[in-house]
N, C-alpha and C positions, 0 to 999 in steps of 0.2 A: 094161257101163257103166264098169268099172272100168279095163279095157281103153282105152277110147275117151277119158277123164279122162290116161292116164295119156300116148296119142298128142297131145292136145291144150299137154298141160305140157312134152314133148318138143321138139313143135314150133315153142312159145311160147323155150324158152330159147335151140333153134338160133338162132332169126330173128333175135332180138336180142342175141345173141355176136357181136360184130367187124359190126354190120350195115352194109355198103356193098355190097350187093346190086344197088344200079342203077347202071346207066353208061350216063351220056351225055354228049355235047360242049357242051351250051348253056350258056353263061356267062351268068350273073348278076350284076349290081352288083361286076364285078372288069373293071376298067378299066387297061390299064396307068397306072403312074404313083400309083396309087389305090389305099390299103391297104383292107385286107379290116377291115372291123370285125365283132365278136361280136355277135350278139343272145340268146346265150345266160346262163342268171342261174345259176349253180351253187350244189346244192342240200346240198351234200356236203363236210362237211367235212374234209382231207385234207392230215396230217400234212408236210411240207416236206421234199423228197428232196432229199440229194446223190448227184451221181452221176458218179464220178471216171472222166472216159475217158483217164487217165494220159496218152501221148505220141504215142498213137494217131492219126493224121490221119482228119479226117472224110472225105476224100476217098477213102480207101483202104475205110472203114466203105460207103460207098457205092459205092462200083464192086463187092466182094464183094455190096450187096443187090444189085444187079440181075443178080448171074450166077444168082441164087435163081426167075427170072419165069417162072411156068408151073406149078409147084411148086404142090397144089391145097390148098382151103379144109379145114380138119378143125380142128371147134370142142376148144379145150382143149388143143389140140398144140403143142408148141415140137419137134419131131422131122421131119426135115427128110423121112424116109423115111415118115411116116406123113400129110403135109403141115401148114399151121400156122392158128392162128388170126393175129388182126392182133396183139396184144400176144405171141403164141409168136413170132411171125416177129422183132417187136424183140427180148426177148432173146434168139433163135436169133443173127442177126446182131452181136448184143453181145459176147456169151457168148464167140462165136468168136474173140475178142480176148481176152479174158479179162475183162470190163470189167461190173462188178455190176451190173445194172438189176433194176427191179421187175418182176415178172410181169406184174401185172393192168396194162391201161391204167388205170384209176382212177388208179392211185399217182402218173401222170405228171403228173398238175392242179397242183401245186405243184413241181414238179422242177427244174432249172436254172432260166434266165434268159428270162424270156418278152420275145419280141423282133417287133417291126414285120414283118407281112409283105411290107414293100418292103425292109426291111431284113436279111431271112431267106435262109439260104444253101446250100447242099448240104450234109446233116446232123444240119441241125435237123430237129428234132420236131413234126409238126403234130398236133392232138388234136384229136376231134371228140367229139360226143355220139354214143350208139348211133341207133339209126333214128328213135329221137324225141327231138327238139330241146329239148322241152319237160322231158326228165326230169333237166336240169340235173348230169347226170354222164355226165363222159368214159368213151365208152365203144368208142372207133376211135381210132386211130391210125396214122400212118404216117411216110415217110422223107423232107424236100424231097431230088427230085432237081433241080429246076431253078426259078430265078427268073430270070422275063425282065420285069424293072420292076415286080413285082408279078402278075406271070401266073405262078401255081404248075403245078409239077407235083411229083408225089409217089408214092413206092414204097410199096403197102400188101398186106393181104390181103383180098380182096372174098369176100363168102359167097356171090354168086348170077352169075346170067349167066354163064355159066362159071366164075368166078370163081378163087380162087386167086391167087400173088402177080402183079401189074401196076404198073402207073406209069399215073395219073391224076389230067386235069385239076381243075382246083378250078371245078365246076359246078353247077347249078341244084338236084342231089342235096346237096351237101355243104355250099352256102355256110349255109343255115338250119344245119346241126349243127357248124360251125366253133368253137370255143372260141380257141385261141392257137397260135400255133406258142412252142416255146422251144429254147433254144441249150445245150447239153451242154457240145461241146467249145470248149475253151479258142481253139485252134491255124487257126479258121478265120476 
């Protein structure tokens, strides 16, 4: 019993670390042209980050994430050898600049400048909720690499389907746990 308690609480905290598990291509209520709005109500109160990414180009923060894609899912990890979770992988990629971020995605709900995602660029920060939309704290994350009028895509780290780090569309899985994207750097 004790055993099978302790497999169940296990595999309750995997599921829901970094959960972006599903991938698919079907778009939702993301129309070019057409910003993404939240339907999320956040439940969690959370402190207001700075977060100085000095002279650093966001361009440069993003060509390094994606030489990172393949690099597999490991809950708790910012260790590039041992692979990451989705808040490991941001400060692994931060870090490597020298540039302080928060560990936990939580911390990011108030961080920089939350910005339109028509108006969102290579570098910013997209935040989602973990696999439930409903629990009102960011609990995913990941990197815009591309805005095409509002058609995202994004560097993150996904727990399932093979998972590990990728670049993914903003679809039917993640527009329900969409919170905001925000802006860091100054320079883009």
């Amino acid at each position: 019993m004790k055993n099978s308690c302790l497999l169940i609480i296990t595999a309750i905290i995997f599921l829901s670390g970094c959960s972006a598990s599903r991938k698919t291509n079907h778009i939702v209520n993301n129309h070019k042209g057409v910003p993404i709005s939240s339907n999320v109500i956040l439940r969690e109160k959370v402190s207001p980050r700075t977060i100085n990414t000095k002279s650093i180009p966001a361009e440069t923060v993003v060509q390094f994430a994606l030489t990172l894609q393949g690099i597999p899912y490991k809950y708790g990890s910012a260790v590039k050898e041992k692979g990451f979770d989705c808040s490991g992988f941001i400060s692994y990629i931060f870090n490597n600049y020298k540039i302080s971020v928060p560990r936990a995605s939580k911390d990011y709900t108030n961080a920089g400048k939350t910005v339109s995602t028509l108006e969102s660029k290579r570098g910013d920060i997209i935040l989602f909720t973990g696999s439930d939309p409903k629990s009102g704290v960011v609990g995913h994350m990941g990197l815009i690499t591309k805005n095409d009028n509002g058609l995202l895509q994004f560097i993150h780290v996904s727990s399932g389907n093979g998972g590990g780090v990728m670049v993914s569309k903003m679809n039917s899985y993640f527009m329900p746990r969409f919170v905001k994207v925000i802006r860091v750097f100054k320079n883009i």
